[in-house]
C-alpha positions as CSV (number, residue, x, y, z in Angstrom):
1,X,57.4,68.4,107.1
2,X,58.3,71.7,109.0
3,X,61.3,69.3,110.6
4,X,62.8,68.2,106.9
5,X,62.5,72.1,105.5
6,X,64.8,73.1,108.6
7,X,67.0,70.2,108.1
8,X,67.3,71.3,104.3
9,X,67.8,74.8,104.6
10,X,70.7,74.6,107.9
11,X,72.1,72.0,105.9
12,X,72.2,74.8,102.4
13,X,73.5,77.3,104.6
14,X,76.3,75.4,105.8
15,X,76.9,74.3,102.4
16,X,76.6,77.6,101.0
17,X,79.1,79.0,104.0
18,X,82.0,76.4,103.1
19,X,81.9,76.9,99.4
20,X,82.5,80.9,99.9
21,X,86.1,81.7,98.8
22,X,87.9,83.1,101.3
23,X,89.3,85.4,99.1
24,X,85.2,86.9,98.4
25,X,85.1,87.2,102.1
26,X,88.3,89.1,102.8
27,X,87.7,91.6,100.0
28,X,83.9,92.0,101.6
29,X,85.5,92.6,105.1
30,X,87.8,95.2,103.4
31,X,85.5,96.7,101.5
32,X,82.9,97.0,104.9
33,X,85.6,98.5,106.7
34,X,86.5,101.3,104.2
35,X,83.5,102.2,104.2
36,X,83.4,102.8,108.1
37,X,86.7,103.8,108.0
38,X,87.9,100.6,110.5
39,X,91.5,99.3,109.5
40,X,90.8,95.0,109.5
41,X,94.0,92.7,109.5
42,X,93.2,89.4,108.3
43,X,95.8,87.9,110.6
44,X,96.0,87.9,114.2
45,X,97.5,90.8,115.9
46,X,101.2,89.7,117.4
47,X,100.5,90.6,121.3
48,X,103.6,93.1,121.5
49,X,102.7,95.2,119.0
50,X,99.6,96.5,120.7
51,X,100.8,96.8,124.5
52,X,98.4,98.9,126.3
53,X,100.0,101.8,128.5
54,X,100.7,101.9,131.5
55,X,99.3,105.0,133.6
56,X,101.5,106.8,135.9
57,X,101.1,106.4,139.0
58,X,100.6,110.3,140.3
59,X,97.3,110.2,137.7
60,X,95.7,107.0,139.5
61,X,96.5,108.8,142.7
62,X,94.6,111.7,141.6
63,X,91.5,109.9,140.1
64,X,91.2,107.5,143.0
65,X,91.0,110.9,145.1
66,X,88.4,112.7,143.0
67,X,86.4,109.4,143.2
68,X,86.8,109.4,147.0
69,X,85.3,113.1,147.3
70,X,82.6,112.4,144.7
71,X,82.0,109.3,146.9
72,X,81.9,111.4,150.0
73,X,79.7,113.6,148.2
74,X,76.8,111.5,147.3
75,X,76.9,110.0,151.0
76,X,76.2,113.9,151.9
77,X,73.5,114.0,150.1
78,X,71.6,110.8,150.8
């Protein structure tokens, strides 16, 4: 019995997921998202239009440096 009410009600939800209109779903998505203040594109993002940038070198320099005497630090200490 227990084995037939899960087959019916995974085979409703799927059922009930394919007959959603996508258009419901985009407009519930939107309407989440003002209301968290997120910005949703329906479409994927294009890979050039959100290049991540590139640190100068002179900055890595310095946090690899402050990591090294924060290292050295701890090793002090214990």
């Amino acid at each position: 019995m227990e084995v037939q009410a899960e087959f019916m009600e995974s085979a409703m939800a799927g059922s009930t997921s394919l007959s959603t209109p996508e258009g419901e779903v985009n407009s519930l998505m939107q309407q989440v998202a003002d209301d968290y203040g997120l910005e949703v594109s329906v479409n994927l993002p294009v890979a050039a239009a959100h290049a991540v940038p590139v640190k100068e070198k002179d900055a890595e320099k310095v946090d690899e440096d402050d990591l090294s005497r924060r290292l050295a630090e701890l090793k002090a200490r214990g």
